[in-house]
C-alpha positions as CSV (number, residue, x, y, z in Angstrom):
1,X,29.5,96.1,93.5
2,X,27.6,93.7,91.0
3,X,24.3,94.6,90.9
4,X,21.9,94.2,88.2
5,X,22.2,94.8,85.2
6,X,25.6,94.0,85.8
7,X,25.0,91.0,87.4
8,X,22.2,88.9,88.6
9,X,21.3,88.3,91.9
10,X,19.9,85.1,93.4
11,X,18.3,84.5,96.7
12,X,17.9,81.6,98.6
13,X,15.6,81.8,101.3
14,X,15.1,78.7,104.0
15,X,12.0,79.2,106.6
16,X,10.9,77.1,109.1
17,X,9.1,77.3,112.9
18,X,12.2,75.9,114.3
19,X,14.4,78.7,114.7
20,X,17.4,76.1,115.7
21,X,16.9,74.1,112.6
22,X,16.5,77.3,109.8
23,X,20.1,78.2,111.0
24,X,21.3,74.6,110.6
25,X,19.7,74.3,107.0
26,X,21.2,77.9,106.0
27,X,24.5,76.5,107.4
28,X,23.8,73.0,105.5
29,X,22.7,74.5,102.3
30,X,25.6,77.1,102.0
31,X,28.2,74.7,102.9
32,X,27.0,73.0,100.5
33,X,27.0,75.1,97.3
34,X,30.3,76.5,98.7
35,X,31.5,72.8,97.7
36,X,29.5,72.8,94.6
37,X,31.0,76.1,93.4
38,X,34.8,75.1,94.3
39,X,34.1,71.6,92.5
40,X,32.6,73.3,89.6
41,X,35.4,76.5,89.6
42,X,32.3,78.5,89.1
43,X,32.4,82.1,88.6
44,X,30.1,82.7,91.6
45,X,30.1,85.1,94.7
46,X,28.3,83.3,97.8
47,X,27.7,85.1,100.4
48,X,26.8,83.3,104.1
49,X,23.7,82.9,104.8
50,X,22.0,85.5,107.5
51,X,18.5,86.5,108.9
52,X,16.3,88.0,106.6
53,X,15.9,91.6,107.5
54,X,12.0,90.6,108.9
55,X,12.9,87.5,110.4
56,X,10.1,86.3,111.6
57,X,6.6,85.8,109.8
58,X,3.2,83.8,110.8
59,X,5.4,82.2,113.4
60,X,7.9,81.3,110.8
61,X,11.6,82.0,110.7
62,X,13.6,83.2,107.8
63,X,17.3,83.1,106.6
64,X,18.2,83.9,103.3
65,X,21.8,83.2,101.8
66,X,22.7,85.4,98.3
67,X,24.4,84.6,95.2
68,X,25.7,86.9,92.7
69,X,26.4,85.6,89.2
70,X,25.6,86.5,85.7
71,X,22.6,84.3,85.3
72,X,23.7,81.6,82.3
73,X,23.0,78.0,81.0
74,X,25.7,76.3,83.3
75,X,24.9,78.4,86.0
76,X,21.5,77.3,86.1
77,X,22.4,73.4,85.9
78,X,24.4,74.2,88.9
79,X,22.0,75.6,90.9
80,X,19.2,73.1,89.8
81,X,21.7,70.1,90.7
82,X,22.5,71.5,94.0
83,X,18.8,71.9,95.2
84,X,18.1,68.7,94.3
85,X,21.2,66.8,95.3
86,X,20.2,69.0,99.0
87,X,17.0,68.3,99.2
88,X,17.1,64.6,98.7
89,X,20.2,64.4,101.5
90,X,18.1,66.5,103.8
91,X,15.8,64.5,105.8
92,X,11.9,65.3,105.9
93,X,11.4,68.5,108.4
94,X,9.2,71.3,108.5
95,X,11.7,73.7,106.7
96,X,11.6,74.6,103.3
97,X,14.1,76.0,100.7
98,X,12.9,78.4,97.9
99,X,14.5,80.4,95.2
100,X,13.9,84.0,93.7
101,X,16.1,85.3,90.9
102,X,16.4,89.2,90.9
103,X,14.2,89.7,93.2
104,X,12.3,93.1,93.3
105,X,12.3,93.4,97.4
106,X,14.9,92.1,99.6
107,X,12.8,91.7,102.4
């Protein structure tokens, strides 16, 4: 199943008020390192993004996408170059991307 300690789990989450736009980002942002990871012959499991199980908070929407890998030197350049080759082809909006390695709640 890779789970930790096996594995380590990453988890991109994308929020924003737009509800229209934080499904196009997911969409954008896992297309994305789909590429990356193909490119890269990475030894990465993607999985697409979908609604965080409470998707809405303060009037914000959340998606999340998760990554299974074991958590390594090259694996971190990847995911370093791919949020910052996103964000500077995303244009200025009101969603934002964060990142939580192993997280502790999947909420």
């Amino acid at each position: 199943m890779k789970y930790p300690p096996f594995c380590d789990i990453i988890m991109l989450g994308v929020t924003s008020e737009d509800e229209i736009e934080v499904k196009k980002i997911s969409n954008l942002l896992y297309n994305f390192f789909k590429e990356k990871i193909l490119k890269e012959n990475a030894k990465i499991l993607l999985y697409k993004p979908v609604p965080s199980p409470i998707e809405k908070i303060k009037n914000k929407y959340r998606w999340r996408i998760i990554i299974k890998c074991k958590f390594e030197n090259d694996i971190i350049m990847l995911v370093n170059d791919a949020l910052n080759e996103f964000s500077k082809m995303k244009k200025k909006d009101s969603s934002k991307v964060f990142i939580d390695l192993n997280p502790n709640n999947m909420l």
